[in-house]
C-alpha positions as CSV (number, residue, x, y, z in Angstrom):
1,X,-26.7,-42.4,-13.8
2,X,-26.0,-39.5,-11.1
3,X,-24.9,-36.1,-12.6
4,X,-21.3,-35.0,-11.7
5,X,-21.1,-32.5,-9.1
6,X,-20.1,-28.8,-10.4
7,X,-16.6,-27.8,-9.2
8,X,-16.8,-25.3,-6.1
9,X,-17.0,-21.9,-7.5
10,X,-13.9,-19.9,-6.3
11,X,-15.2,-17.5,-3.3
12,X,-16.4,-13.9,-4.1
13,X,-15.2,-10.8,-2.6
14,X,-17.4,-9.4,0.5
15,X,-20.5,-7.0,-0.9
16,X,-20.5,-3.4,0.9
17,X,-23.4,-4.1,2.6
18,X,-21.2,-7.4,4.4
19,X,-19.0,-4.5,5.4
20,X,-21.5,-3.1,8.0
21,X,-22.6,-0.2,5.6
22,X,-26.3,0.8,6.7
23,X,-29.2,1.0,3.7
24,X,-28.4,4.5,3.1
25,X,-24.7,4.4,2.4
26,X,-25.3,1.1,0.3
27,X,-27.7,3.1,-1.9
28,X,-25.0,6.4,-1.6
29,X,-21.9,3.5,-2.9
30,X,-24.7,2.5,-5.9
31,X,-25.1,5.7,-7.2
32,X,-22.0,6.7,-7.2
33,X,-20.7,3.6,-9.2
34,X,-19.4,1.6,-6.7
35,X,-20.0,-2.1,-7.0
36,X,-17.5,-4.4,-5.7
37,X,-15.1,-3.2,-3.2
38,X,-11.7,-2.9,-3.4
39,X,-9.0,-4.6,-1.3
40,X,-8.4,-1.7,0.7
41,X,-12.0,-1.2,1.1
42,X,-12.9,-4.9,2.4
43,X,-9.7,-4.3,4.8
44,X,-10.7,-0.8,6.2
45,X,-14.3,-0.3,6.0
46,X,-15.4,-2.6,9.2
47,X,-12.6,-1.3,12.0
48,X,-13.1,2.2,10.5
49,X,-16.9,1.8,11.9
50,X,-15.7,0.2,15.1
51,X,-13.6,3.3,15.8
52,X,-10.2,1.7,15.2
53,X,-6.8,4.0,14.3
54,X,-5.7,2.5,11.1
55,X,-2.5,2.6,9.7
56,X,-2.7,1.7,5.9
57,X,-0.2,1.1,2.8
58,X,-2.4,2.0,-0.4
59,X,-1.8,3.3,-3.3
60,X,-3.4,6.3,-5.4
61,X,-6.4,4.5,-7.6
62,X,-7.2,2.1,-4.7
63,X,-10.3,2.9,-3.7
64,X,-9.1,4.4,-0.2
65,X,-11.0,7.8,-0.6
66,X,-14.6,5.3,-0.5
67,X,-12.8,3.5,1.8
68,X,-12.3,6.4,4.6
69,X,-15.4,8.3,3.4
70,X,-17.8,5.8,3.0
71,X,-17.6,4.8,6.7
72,X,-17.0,8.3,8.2
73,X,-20.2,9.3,6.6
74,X,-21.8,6.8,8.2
75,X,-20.5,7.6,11.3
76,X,-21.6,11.4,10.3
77,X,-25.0,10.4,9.6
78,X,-25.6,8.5,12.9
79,X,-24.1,11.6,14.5
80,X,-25.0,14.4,12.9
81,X,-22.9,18.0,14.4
82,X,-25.1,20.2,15.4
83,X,-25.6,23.0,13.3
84,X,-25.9,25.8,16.5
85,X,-22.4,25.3,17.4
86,X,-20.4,28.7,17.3
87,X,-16.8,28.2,16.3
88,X,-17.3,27.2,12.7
89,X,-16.8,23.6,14.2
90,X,-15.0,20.7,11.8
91,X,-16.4,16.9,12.8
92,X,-13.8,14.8,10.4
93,X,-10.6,16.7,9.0
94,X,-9.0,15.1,5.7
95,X,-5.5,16.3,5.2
96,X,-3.6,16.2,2.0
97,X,-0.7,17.4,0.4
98,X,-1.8,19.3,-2.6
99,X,-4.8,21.3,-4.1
100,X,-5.5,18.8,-6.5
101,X,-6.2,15.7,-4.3
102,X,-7.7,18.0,-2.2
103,X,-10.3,18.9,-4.9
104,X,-10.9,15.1,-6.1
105,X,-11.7,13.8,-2.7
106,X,-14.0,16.6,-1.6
107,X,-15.9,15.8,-5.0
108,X,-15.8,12.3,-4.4
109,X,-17.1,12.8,-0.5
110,X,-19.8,15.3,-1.9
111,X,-21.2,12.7,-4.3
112,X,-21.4,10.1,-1.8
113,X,-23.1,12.4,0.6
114,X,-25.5,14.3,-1.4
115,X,-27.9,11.0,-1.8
116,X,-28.2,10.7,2.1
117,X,-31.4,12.4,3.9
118,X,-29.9,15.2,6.2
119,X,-27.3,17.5,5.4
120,X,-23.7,16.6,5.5
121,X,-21.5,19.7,4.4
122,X,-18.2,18.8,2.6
123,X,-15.9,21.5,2.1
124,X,-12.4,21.8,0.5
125,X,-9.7,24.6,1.5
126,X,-6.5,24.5,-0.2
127,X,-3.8,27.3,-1.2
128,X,-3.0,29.0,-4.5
129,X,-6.6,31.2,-4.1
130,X,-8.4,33.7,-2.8
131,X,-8.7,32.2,1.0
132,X,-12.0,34.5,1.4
133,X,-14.5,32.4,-0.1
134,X,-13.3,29.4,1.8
135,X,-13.4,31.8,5.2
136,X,-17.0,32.4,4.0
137,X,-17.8,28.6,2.8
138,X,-16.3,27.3,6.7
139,X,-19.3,29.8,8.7
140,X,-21.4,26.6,10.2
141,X,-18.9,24.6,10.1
142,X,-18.3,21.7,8.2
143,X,-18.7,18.1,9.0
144,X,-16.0,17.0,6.7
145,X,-13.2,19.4,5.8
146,X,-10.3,18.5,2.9
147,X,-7.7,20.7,4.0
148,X,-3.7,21.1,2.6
149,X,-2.0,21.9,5.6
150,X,-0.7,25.5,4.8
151,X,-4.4,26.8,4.6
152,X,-5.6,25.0,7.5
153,X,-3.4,26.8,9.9
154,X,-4.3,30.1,8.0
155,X,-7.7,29.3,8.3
156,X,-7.8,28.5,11.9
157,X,-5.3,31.6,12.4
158,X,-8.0,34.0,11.5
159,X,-10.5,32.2,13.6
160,X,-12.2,30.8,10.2
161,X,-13.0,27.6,12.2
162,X,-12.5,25.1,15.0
163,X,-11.0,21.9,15.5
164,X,-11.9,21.5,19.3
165,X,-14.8,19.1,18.8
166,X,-13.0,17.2,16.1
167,X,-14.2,13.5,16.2
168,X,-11.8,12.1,13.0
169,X,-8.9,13.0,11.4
170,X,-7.7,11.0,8.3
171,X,-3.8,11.7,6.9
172,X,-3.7,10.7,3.0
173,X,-0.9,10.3,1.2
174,X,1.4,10.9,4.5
175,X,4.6,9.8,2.6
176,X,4.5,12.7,0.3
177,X,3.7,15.2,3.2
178,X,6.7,14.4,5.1
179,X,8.8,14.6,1.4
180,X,7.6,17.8,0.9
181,X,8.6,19.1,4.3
182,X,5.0,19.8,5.5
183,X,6.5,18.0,9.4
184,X,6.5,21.2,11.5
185,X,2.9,22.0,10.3
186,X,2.0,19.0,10.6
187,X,3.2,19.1,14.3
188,X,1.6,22.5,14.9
189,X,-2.0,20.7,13.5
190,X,-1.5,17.6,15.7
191,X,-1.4,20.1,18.9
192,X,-5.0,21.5,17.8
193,X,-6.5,18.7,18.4
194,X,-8.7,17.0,21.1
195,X,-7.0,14.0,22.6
196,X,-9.6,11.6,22.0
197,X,-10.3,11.6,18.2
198,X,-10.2,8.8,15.6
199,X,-6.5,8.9,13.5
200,X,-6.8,7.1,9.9
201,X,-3.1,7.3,8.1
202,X,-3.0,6.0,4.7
203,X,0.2,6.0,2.4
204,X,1.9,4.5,-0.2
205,X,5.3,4.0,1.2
206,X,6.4,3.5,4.9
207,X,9.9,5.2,5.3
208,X,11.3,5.9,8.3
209,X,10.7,9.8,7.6
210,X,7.2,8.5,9.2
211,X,7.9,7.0,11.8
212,X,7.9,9.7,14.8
213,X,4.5,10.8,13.1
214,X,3.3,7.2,13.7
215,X,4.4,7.6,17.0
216,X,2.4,10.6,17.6
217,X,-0.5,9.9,15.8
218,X,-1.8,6.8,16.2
219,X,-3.1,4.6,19.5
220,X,-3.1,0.6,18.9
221,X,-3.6,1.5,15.1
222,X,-4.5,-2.0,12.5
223,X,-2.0,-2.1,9.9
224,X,-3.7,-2.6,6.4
225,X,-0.9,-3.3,3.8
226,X,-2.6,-3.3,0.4
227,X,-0.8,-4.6,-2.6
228,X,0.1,-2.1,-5.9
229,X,-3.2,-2.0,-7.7
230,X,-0.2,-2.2,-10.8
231,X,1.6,-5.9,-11.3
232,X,4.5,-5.4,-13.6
233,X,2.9,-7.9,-16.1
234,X,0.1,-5.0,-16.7
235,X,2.4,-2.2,-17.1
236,X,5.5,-2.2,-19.9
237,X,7.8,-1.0,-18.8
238,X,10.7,0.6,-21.4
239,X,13.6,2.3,-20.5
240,X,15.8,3.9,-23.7
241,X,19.2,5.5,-23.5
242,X,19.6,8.5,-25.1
243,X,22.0,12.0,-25.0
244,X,20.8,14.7,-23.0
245,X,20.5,17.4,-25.7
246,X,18.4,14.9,-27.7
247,X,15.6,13.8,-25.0
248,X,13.3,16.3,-26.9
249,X,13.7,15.0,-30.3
250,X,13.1,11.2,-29.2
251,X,10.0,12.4,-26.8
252,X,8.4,14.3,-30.0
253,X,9.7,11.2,-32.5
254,X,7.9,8.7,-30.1
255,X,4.4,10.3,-29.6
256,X,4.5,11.0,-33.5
257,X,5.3,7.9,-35.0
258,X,3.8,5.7,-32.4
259,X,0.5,7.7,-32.6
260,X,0.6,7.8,-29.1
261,X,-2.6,9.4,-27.3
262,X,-3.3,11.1,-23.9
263,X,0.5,10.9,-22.4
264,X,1.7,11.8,-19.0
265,X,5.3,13.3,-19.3
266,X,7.0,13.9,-15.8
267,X,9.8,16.1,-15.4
268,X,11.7,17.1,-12.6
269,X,11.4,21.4,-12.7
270,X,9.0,23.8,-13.6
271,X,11.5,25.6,-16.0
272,X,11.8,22.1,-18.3
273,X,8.2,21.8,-17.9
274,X,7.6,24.6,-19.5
275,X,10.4,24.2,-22.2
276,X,8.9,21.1,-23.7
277,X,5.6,22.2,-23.7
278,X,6.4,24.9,-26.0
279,X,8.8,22.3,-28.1
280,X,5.7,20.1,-27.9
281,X,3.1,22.4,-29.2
282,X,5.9,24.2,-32.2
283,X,5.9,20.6,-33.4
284,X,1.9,20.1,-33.6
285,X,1.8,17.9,-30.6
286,X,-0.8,19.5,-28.5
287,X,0.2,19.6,-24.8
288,X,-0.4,22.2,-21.6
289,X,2.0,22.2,-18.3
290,X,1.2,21.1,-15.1
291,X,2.6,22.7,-12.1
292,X,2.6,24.6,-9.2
293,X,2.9,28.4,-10.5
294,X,-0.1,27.6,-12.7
295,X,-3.8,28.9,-10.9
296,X,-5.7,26.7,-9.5
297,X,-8.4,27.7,-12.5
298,X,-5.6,27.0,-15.4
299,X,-4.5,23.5,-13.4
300,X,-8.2,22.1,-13.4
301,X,-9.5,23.4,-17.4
302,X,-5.9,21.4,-18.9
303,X,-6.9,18.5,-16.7
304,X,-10.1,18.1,-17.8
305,X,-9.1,19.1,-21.8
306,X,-6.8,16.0,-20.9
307,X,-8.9,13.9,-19.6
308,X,-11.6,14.6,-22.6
309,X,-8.6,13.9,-25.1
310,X,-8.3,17.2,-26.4
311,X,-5.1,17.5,-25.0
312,X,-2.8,14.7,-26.5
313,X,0.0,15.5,-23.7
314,X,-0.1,17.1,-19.9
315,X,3.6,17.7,-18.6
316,X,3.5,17.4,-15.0
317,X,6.3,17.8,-12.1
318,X,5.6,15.2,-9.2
319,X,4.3,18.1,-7.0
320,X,1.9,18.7,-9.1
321,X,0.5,15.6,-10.5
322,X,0.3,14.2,-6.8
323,X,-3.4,13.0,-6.8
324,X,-4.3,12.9,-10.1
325,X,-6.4,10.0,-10.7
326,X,-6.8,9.5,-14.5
327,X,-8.9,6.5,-15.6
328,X,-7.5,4.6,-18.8
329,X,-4.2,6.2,-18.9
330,X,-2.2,4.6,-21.6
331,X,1.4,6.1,-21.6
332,X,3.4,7.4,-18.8
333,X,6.5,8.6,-20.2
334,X,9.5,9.9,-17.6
335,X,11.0,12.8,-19.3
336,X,13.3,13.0,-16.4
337,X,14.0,10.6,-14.0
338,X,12.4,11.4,-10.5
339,X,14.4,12.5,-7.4
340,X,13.1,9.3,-5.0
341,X,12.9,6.4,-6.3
342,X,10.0,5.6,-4.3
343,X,8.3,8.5,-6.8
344,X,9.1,6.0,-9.5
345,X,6.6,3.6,-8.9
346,X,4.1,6.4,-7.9
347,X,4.4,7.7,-11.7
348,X,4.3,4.5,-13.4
349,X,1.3,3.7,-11.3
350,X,-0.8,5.7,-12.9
351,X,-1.3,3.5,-16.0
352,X,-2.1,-0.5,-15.5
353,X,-5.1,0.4,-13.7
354,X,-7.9,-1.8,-13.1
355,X,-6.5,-4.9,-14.8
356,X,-5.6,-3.0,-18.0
357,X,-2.7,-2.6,-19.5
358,X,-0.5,0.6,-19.7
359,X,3.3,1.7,-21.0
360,X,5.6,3.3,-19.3
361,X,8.9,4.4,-20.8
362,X,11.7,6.2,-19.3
363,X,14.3,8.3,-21.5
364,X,17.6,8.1,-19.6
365,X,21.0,9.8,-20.5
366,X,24.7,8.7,-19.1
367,X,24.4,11.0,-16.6
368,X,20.8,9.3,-14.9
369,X,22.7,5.7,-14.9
370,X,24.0,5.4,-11.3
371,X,20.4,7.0,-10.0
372,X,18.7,4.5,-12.5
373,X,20.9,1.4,-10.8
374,X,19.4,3.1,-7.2
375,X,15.7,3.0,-8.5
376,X,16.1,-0.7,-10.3
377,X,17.3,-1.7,-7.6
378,X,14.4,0.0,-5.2
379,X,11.9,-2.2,-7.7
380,X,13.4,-5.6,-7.4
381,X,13.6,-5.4,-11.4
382,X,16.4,-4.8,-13.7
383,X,15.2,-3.7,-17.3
384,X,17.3,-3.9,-20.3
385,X,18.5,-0.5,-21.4
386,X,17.3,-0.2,-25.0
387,X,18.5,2.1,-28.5
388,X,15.7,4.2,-31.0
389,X,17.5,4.0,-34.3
390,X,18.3,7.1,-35.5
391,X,18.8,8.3,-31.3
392,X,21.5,6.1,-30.5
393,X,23.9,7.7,-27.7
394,X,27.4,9.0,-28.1
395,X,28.5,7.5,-24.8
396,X,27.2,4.0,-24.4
397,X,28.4,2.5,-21.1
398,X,29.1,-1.5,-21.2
399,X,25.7,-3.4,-19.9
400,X,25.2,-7.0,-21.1
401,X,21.5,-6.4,-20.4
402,X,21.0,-3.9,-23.4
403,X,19.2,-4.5,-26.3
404,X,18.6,-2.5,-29.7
């Protein structure tokens, strides 16, 4: 009697090395833990190496630092700059809007480029420190440079280096550029430039903010639109009224009695930032601030005592915590609700990773209702607006969609 035949096996996502990625960089991608590619990886990778302007919609947590850097290195390899050149010359610039991203790509690039034979040099410059040990890092050059855009120009000011023989330049996380008002330099960058260059723009949101730097940027650019590495089925997603003046008591109530471990709070302003840390920590809840007028030195040591779990909670402003890439984050809780909604999605984001699950709960008073209509209806998603006994609200404003 013939044997059935097995049922076709569904197909399998493209390896790196079906992406055109020589021995070297397939051995680089190994050792740095990087076994399957991502969506945005498969999608950008192969016109990357052909020399293509991309224009792509991705996330934070989608891969897209491998998926620039891993083909631009190969690129560097196969062209290596020469290390005579006077002029401190760059080969690929990397531009991002805050120290922090800066920092975590460079490291990521490093990795990636310390297994290959040759030298690659992969520097970071950023603000918020002393700007001469970067000055003396840039002499050489650098073949790949992760630059904020304030220091850059300083940098290239002083004659620190040269972007005259730049071959790439790659624009992360443009959106959040453009919100923080970083056009002009931007436009004062873009005229530094050699015409003929390679322009990679990734972002997570396409407003019309971007549009006339599209327009400048980019030359016949493939438009990569990756999906939210987040679905709403892996993140829950809670959203409880309660009255201004008792936001602190239901945050430190919550985290208590729900035993809740390693939480992201985001507020709006450095001033409550630092409020409820200290109301964290006088109620034995362990927690450090996260923002700009912190040093560079005190951002990083409470990101990795969070990251290690000896921190229980890290409140963050949006500036700040732009770029942070924390694996297995369980709770994202919005203090405050965030100026954009767009910004709404970016914080809740950052749990549901990876196809696990995550929380994210957002403490609203009467006053947040009309800007939480805006950002529900932004997502697509109306939530019901729930009660904590004991925190019920004075005001309660008439919603068939609440629950208690």
């Amino acid at each position: 009697m013939p044997h059935s035949a097995d049922p076709p096996s569904p197909p399998e996502s493209p390896s790196f090395a079906a992406l055109g990625l020589d021995a070297e960089l397939l051995r680089a991608a190994e050792r740095a833990g990087y076994v399957v590619p991502t969506p945005v990886q498969i999608a950008a990778i192969p016109p990357i190496l052909a020399g293509r302007d991309l224009r792509v919609r991705a996330e934070t947590g989608s891969g897209k630092t491998a998926a620039f850097g891993l083909p631009l290195l190969q690129l560097l390899h196969a062209a290596p700059r020469a290390r005579s050149a006077r002029g401190n010359p760059v080969s690929v610039l990397v531009l991002v809007p805050t120290r922090e991203l800066a920092i975590q790509i460079a490291e990521v690039l490093t990795a990636l480029a310390a297994t290959l034979t040759g030298r690659l040099d992969v520097l970071a410059v950023y603000g918020g420190v002393s700007a001469n040990p970067q000055m003396m890092a840039m002499r050489g050059g650098a073949d790949v440079l992760v630059a904020t855009p304030g220091r850059l120009l300083d940098l290239h000011r002083q004659n620190a280096l040269s972007l005259d023989a730049l071959d790439a330049l790659v624009l992360d996380e443009a959106d959040r550029m453009m919100s923080l008002g970083f056009g002009e330099e931007l436009d004062e960058i873009l005229s530094l430039l050699p015409a003929q260059r390679q322009n990679l723009l990734f972002s997570a949101t396409f407003s019309p903010s971007l549009d006339p730097l599209i327009a400048a940027l980019l030359h016949d650019p493939l438009t990569v639109e990756v999906a939210s590495t987040a679905t709403p089925q892996q993140i829950e997603q809670h959203v409880y009224e309660v009255d201004q003046e008792r936001k602190t008591a239901l945050l430190i109530a919550l985290i208590a009695e729900r035993a809740l471990r390693q939480v992201l709070v985001f507020v709006s302003a450095k001033q409550t930032a630092d409020r409820l840390t200290n109301a964290l920590n006088r109620a034995e809840i362990r927690a450090a601030m996260f923002h700009g007028d912190k040093s560079q030195g005190e951002r990083q040591r409470c990101l990795d005592e969070f990251r290690s779990g000896k921190l229980r909670v890290l409140v963050a402003t949006d500036l700040a915590a732009r770029g942070l890439d924390i694996e297995d984050l369980p709770t994202v809780i919005n203090y405050e609700l965030p100026r954009s909604p767009n910004d709404y999605a970016h914080r809740i984001g950052r749990t549901g990773r990876a196809g696990k699950s995550g929380v994210a709960i957002s403490l609203i008073c009467a006053a947040e209702l009309q800007h939480w209509r805006v950002i529900e209806k932004r997502m697509k998603q109306r939530l019901p607006r729930e009660h904590v006994v004991g925190f019920e609200p004075r005001v309660i404003a008439t919603d068939p969609r609440r629950r208690t």
